[in-house]
MARVOTI-548676 format. One record per residue (C-alpha): x, y negated, z negated; residue in one letter. Coordinates in Angstrom, 2 decimals. Layout:
// MARVOTI-548676
       X       Y       Z residuo
       X       Y       Z       A
...
***
This chain:
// MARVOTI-548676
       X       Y       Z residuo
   69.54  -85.96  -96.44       X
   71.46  -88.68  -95.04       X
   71.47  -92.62  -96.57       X
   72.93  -95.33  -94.94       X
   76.26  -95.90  -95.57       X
   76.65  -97.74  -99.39       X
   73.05  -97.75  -99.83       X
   71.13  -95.81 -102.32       X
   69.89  -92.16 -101.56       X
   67.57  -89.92 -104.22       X
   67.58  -85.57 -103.82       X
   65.26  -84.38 -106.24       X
   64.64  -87.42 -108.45       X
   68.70  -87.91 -108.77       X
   69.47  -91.34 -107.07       X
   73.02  -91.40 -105.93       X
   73.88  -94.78 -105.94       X
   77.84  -95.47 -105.13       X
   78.10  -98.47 -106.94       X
   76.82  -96.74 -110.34       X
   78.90  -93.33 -109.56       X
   82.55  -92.95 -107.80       X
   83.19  -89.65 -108.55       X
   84.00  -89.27 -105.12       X
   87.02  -91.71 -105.52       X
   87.82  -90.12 -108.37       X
   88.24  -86.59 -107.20       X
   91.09  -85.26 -105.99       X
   94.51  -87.14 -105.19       X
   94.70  -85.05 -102.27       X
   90.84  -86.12 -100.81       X
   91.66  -90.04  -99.98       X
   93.98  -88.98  -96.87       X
   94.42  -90.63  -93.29       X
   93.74  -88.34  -90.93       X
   91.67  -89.96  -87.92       X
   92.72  -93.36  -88.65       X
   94.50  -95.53  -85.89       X
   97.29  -97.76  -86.42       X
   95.72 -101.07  -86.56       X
   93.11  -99.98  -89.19       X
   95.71  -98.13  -91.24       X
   97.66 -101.53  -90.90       X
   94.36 -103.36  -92.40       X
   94.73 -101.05  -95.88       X
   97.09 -103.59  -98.23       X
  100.12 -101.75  -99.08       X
   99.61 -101.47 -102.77       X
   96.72  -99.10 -102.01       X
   98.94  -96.99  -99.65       X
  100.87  -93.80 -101.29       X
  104.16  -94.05 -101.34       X
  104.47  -91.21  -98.14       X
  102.13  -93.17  -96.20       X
   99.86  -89.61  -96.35       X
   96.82  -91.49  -97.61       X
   95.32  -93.81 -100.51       X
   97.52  -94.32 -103.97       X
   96.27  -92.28 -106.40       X
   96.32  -92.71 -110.51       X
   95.92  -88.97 -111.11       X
   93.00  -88.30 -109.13       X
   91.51  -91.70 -109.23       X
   92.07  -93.84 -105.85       X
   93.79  -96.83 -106.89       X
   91.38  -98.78 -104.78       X
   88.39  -98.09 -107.35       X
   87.35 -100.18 -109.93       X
   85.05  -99.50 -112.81       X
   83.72  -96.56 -114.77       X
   82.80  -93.42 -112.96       X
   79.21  -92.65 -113.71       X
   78.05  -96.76 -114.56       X
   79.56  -99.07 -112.34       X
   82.32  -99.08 -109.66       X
   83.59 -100.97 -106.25       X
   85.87 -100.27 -103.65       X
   88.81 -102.69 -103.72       X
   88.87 -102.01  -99.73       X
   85.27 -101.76  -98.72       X
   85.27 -103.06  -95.80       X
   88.66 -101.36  -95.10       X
   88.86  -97.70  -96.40       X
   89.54  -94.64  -94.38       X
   87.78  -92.52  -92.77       X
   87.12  -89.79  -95.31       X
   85.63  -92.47  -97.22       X
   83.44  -93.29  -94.62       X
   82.68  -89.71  -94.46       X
   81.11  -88.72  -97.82       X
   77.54  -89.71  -97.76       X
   75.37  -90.17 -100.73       X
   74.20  -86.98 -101.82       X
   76.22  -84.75  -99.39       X
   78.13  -81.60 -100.51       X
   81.75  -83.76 -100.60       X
   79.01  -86.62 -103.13       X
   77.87  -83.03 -105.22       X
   81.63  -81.68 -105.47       X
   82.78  -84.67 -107.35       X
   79.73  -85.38 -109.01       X
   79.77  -82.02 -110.86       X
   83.50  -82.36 -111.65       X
   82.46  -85.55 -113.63       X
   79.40  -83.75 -115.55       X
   77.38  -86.13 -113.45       X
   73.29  -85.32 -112.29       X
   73.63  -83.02 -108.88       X
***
């Protein structure tokens, strides 16, 4: 199953809708990391987002520092339009979207 980017997606009557989850972004400190990025779109991210080693997004514990809300009712991505790659990456309802949703107790 495959959604379009941001948009909502449903597996088995369990909508995965981004804006109401973010357990993705709230995962691992080691999942938000550059890795196919260039330059010019790394240069994009606002430094305040940027971990100290330049190795990926800030982290607050395993939270992205570019995530706002509660996990599991209602967050945002401080850098939409902006974020990495790997964030581009995790679909709605894809294995990376289960993983995290599980971690949080969250509907799979």
């Amino acid at each position: 199953m495959v959604a379009a980017e941001g948009f909502p997606s449903s597996r088995e009557g369990v909508l995965f809708d981004c804006q109401s989850c973010g357990a993705c972004c709230s995962y691992s400190a080691e999942w938000p990391r550059f890795s196919t990025e260039d330059d010019e779109q790394l240069d994009r991210i606002p430094q305040k987002y940027v971990a100290a080693n330049q190795s990926g997004m800030r982290c607050e514990g395993v939270r992205c520092s570019a995530l706002s809300g509660e996990v599991g009712k209602h967050t945002a991505c401080g850098i939409y339009e902006l974020r990495p790659d790997v964030c581009h990456a995790c679909m709605p309802g894809g294995d990376d979207c289960l993983m995290a949703r599980k971690a949080h107790g969250l509907p799979v």
